[in-house]
C-alpha positions in Angstrom: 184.8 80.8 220.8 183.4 84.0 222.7 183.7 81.6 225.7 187.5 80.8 225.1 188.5 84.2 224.3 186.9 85.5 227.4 188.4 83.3 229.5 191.6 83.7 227.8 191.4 87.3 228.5 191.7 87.0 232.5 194.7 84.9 232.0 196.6 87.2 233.5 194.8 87.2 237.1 195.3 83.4 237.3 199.1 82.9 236.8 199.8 79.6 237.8 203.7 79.2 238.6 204.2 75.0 237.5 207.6 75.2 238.9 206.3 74.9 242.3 207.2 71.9 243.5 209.7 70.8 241.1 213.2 70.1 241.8 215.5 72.0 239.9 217.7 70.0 237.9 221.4 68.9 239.3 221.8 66.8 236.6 221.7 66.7 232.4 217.9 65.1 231.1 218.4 62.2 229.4 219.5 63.3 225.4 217.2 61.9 222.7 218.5 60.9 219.6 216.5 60.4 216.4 217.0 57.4 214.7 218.9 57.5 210.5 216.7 57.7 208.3 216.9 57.5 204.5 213.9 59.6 203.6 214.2 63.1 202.8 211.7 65.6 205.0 209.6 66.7 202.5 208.8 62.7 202.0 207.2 62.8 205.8 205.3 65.7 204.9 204.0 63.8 201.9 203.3 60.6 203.0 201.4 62.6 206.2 199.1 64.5 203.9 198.0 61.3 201.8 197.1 59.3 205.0 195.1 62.5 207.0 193.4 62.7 203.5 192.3 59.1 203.7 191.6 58.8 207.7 189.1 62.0 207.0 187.5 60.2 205.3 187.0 57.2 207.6 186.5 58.6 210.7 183.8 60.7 212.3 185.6 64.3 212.6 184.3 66.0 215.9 181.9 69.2 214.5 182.4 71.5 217.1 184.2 74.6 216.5 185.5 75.8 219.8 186.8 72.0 220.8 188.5 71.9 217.6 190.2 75.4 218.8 191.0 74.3 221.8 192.7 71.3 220.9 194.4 73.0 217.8 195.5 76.1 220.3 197.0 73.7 223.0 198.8 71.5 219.8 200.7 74.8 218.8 201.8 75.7 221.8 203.4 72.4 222.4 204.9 72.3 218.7 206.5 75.7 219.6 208.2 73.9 222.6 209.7 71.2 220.8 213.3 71.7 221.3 215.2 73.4 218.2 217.3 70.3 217.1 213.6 68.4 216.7 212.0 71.0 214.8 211.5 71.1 211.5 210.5 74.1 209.3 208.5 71.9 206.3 206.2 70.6 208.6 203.0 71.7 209.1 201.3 70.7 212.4 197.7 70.3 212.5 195.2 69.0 215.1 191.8 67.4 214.7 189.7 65.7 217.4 188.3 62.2 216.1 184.5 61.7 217.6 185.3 58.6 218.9 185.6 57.4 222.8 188.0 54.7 222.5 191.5 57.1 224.2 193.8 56.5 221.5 195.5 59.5 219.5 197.9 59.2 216.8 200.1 61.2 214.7 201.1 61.0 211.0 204.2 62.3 208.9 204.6 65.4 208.6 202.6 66.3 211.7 199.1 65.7 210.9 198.2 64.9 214.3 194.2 63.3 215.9 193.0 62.9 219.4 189.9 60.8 220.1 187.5 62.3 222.3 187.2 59.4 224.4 191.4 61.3 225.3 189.9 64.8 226.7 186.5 63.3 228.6 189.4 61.3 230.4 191.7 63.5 231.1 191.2 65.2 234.6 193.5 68.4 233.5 194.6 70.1 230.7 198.6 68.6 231.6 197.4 65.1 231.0 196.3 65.9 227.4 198.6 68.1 226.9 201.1 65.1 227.6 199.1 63.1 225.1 199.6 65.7 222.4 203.0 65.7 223.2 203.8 62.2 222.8 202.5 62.3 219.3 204.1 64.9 218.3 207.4 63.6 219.3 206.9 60.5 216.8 206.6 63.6 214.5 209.5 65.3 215.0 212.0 62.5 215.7 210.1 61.1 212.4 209.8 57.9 213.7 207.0 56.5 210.8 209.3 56.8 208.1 212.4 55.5 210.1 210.1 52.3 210.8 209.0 52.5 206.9 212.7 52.3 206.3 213.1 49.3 208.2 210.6 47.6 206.0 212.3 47.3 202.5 209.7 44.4 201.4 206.4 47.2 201.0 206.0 49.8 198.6 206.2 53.0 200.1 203.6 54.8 197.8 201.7 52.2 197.0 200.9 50.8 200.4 199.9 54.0 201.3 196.2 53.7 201.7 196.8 50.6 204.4 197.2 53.6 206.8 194.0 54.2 207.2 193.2 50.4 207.8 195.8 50.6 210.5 194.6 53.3 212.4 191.0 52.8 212.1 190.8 49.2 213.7 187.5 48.0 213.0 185.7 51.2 212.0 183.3 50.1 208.7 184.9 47.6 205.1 188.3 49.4 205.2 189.2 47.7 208.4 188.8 44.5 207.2 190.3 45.2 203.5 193.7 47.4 205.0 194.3 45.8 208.4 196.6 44.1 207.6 200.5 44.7 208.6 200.8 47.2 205.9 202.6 50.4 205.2 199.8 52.0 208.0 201.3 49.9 210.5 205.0 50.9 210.6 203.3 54.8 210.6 201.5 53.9 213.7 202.6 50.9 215.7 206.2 52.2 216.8 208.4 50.2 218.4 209.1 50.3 222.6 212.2 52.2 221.4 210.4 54.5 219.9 207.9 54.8 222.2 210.4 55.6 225.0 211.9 58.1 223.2 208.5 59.6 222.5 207.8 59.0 226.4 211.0 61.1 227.0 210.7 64.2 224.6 207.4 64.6 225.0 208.4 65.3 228.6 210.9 67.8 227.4 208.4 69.6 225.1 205.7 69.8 228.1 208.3 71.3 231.0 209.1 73.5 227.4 205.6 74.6 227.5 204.8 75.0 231.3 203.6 71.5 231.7 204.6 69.4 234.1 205.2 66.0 232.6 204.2 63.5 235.4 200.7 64.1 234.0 201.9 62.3 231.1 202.8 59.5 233.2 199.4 60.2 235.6 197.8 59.5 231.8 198.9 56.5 230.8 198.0 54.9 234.0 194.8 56.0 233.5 194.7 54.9 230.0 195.3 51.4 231.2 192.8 51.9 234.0 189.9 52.5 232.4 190.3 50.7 228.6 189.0 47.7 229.9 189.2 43.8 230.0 190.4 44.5 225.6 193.0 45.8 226.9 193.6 49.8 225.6 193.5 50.9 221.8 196.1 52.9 222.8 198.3 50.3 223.7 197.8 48.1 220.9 199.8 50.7 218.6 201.7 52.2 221.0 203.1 49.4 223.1 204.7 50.1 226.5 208.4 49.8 227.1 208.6 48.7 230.6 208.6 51.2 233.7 206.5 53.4 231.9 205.3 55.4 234.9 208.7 55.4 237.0 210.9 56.2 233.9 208.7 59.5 233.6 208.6 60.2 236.6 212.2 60.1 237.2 212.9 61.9 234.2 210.6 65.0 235.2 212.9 65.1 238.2 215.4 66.5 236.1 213.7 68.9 234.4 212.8 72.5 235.2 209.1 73.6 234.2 208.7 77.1 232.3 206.6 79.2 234.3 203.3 79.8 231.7 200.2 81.0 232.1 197.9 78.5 232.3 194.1 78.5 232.6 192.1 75.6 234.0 188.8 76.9 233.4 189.5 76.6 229.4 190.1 73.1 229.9 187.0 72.5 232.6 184.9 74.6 229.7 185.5 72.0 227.1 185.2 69.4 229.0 181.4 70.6 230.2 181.0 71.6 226.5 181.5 67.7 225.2 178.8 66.7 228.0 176.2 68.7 226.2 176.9 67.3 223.1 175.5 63.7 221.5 177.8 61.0 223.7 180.7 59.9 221.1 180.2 55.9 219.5 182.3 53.7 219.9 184.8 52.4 216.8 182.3 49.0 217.0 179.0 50.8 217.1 180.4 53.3 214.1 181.4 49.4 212.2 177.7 48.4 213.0 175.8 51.6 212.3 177.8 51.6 208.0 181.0 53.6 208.9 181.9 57.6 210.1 179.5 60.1 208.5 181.3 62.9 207.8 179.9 66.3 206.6 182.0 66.0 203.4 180.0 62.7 202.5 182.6 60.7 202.0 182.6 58.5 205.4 180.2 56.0 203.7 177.4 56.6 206.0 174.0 58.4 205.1 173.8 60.3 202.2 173.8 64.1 202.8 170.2 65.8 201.7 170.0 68.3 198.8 171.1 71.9 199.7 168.2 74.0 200.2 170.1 77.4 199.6 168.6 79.3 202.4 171.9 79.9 204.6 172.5 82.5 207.2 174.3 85.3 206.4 178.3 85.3 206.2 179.7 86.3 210.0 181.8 89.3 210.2 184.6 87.3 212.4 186.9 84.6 210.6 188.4 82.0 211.5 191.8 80.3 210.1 192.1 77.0 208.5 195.5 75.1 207.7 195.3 72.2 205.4 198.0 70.4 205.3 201.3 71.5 204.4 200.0 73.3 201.5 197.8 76.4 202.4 195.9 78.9 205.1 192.8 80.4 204.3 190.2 82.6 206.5 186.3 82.1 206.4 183.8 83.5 207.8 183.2 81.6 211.1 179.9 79.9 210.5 180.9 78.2 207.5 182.0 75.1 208.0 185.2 73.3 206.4 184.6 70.4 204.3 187.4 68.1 202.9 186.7 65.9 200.0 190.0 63.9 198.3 192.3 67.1 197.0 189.7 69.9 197.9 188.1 71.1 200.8 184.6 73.1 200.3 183.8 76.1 203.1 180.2 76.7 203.3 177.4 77.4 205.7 174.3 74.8 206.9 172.2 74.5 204.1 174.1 75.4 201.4 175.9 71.9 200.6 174.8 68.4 200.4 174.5 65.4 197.8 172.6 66.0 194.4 172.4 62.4 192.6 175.5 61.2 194.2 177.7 64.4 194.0 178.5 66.8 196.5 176.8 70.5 195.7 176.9 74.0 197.5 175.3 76.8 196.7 177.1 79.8 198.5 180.8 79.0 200.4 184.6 78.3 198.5 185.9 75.7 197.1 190.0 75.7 197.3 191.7 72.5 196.0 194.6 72.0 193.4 195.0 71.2 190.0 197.3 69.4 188.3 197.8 71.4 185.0 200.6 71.1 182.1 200.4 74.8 180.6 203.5 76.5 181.1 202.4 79.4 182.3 199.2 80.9 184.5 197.4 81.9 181.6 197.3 78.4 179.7 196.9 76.4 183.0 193.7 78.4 183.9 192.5 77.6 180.7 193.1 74.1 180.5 191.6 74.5 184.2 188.6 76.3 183.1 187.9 74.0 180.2 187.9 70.7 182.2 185.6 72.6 184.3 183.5 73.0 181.2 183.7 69.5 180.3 182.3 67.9 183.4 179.5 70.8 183.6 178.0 71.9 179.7 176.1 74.8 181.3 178.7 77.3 182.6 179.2 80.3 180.5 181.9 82.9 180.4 179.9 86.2 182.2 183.6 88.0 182.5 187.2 88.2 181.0 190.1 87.3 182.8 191.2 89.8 185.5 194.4 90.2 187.1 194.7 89.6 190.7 197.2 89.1 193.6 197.0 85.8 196.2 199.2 85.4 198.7 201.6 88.1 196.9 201.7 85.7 193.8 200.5 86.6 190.2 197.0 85.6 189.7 194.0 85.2 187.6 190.0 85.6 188.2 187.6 84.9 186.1 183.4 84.8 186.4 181.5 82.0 184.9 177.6 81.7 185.2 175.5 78.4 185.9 172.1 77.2 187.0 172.7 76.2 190.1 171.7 71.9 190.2 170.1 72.5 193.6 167.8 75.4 193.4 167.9 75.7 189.7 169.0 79.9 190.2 171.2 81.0 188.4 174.9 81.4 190.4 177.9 83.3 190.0 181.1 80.9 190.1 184.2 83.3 190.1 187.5 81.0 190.1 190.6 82.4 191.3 194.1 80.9 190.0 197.6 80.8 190.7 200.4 78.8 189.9 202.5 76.6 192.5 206.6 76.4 192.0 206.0 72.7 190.8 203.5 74.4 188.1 200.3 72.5 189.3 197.4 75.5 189.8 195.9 76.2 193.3 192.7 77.9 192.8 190.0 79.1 194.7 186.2 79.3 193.5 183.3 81.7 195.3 180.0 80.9 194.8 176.6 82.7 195.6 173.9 82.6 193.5 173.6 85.9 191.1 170.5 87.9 193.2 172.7 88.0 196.2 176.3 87.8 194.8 176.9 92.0 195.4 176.7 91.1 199.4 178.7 88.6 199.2 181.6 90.1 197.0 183.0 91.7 199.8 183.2 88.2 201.9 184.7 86.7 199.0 187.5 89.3 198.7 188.6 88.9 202.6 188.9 85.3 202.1 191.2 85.5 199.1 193.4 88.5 201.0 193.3 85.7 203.6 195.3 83.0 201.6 198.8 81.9 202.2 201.1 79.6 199.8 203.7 77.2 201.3 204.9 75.7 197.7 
């Protein structure tokens, strides 16, 4: 990230004014209108979370920091462009590249949005992914995957749900072949040339919005059919094209007038050199072939993670933000990395976590996940928390009361537990941290270190939970 932020700090020396050569508009753009829909917003924003949870853990997240940013940074900015009648405070955009190099992308309810690798190695500038991102974002806002679930009455909205991973994966490992089918996943992700024009058109909006300008988008998709091969494009197999693809684009960027913005090429040309240096992406065959993604989390169904040796670096003094989902933010220290698992997600550094007779183990890093709890109040649900707890694991031991405590300006609870820690058999602190959401389920947050080193990390620990912020 030094990189980035470096170059993002000359900015300002390298202006770049995308109006040049851009017509200004003599007549209205073409108006985009969002098609009924039965389904309430917080249903998008649902149905999203409960697919990204499932394609995570099927497909081979990139692990590389400053990509991730990159991608995540330029996402934002383009979500912030979306024109106000499109946007839509509940959801919670997020942005994940996919290590893959077929150029596809996709987007899920809610705004839970991937890009394939194979996307940004292609792109010859930062407006042609940027157009990309755009596009998908615009099935987001104008929530196209539940207007096309709508359409559907024959499937079962929750309980096709996992058939969205099937859909979007293609032939990536078993759940291809078991969830392929035209399920629930499909209607998310296969829109119709309708749709897809609309998308076409508001994502062109959204990039003049930002300072793009949006014949790149149209420069993209020729370049996705270009280069996809004798198959024919992923990309085009869920996102078919309506006809005049290119000229419609074209002629509708005529009408626009690009935001000036200041735009740096070198960020883009950095990541770009960055994904050369690192291990060339597989392809969604070779990843079938080779027993499916292998995720850091374990879960991808490809080789098992080794046990945690417990010698870890120590915690870096700059953080770095993580959204997940729709449901909270937290800050960790920057060399930890984030690792999601069904409704948790561990944060921990290399060679703290890995597999201990088929179960995932850390020895330093946070847990954060939710509970679903039916004490009334924060005091019984963190005990029914803290005695399932005990349940699955007979060797934790109470080494402190119950402490009040403040997260995310919300009553809360902490309370310190001693174990022997599976992996190095020392014996570890575990302090869990507890609050209670508005639909009473608990979110908590557990810090672990073993007990000879737990003093240096206390004051990590307490950053991280000042860090946390509660959307429900």
């Amino acid at each position: 990230m030094n990189r980035i932020r470096t170059l993002r700090a000359s900015v300002s020396t390298l202006i770049l004014l995308s109006t040049l050569g851009m017509p200004i508009a003599l007549v209205a753009q073409t108006r985009v209108v969002a098609p009924k829909n039965p389904y309430s917003i917080d249903k998008d924003v649902q149905l999203g979370g409960q697919a990204a949870q499932e394609v995570e853990r099927q497909l081979p997240m990139l692990n590389d920091r400053e990509v991730q940013q990159y991608v995540a940074d330029l996402g934002r900015r383009l979500a912030e462009a979306i024109p106000p009648e499109y946007q839509h405070r509940e959801f919670r955009y997020s942005y994940k590249v996919v290590d893959v190099k077929e150029l596809n992308a996709f987007a899920l309810p809610g705004g839970f949005t991937y890009v394939n690798r194979g996307l940004i190695e292609a792109a010859t500038n930062e407006g042609e992914l940027a157009g990309v991102i755009a596009h998908e974002i615009s099935h987001v806002a104008l929530r196209h995957g539940t207007a096309q679930v709508a359409k559907a009455q024959k499937y079962q909205t929750l309980g096709a749900i996992a058939g969205i991973a099937g859909a979007v994966i293609g032939g990536v490992g078993n759940v291809a072949g078991q969830l392929g089918q035209m399920t629930l996943g499909a209607y998310f992700l296969k829109f119709s040339r309708e749709y897809e024009k609309q998308a076409d058109l508001l994502g062109a909006h959204i990039m003049a919005n930002a300072g793009y300008d949006p014949r790149d988008l149209a420069n993209m998709f020729r370049t996705i059919e270009r280069t996809s091969g004798a198959s024919g494009p992923q990309w085009m197999s869920n996102h078919p094209n309506p006809g005049n693809r290119y000229e419609y684009i074209v002629k509708e960027a005529e009408l626009l007038r690009v935001n000036s913005t200041n735009i740096d090429p070198r960020e883009f040309n950095y990541v770009r050199a960055r994904l050369r240096d690192l291990p060339s992406a597989r392809s969604s065959g070779e990843i079938a072939r080779s027993g499916g993604a292998r995720n850091p989390s374990g879960t991808g169904g490809g080789n098992r993670m080794p046990v945690p040796s417990g010698r870890v670096d120590y915690p870096s003094s700059r953080f770095r933000t993580y959204t997940e989902g729709n449901l909270f933010s937290i800050a960790v220290p920057e060399n930890w990395r984030e690792l999601p698992s069904g409704d948790t997600v561990t944060f921990a550094p290399e060679g703290a976590y890995g597999e201990l007779q088929g179960n995932f183990v850390f020895t330093h890093g946070t847990q954060v996940g939710i509970a679903r709890v039916n004490g009334r109040n924060l005091r019984q649900a963190t005990d029914e928390y803290i005695y399932s707890l005990s349940q699955g694991n007979g060797n934790l031991r109470r080494y402190s009361g119950y402490q009040r405590e403040t997260v995310a300006g919300r009553e809360a609870l902490s309370i310190v537990l001693t174990n022997p820690s599976e992996a190095t058999g020392q014996t570890e602190l575990v302090t869990i941290y507890t609050t209670q959401l508005r639909n009473g389920n608990l979110l908590y947050v557990i810090a672990v270190a073993p007990q000879r080193e737990y003093q240096s990390y206390q004051r990590v620990f307490q950053n991280i939970i000042r860090s946390v912020q509660v959307n429900g």
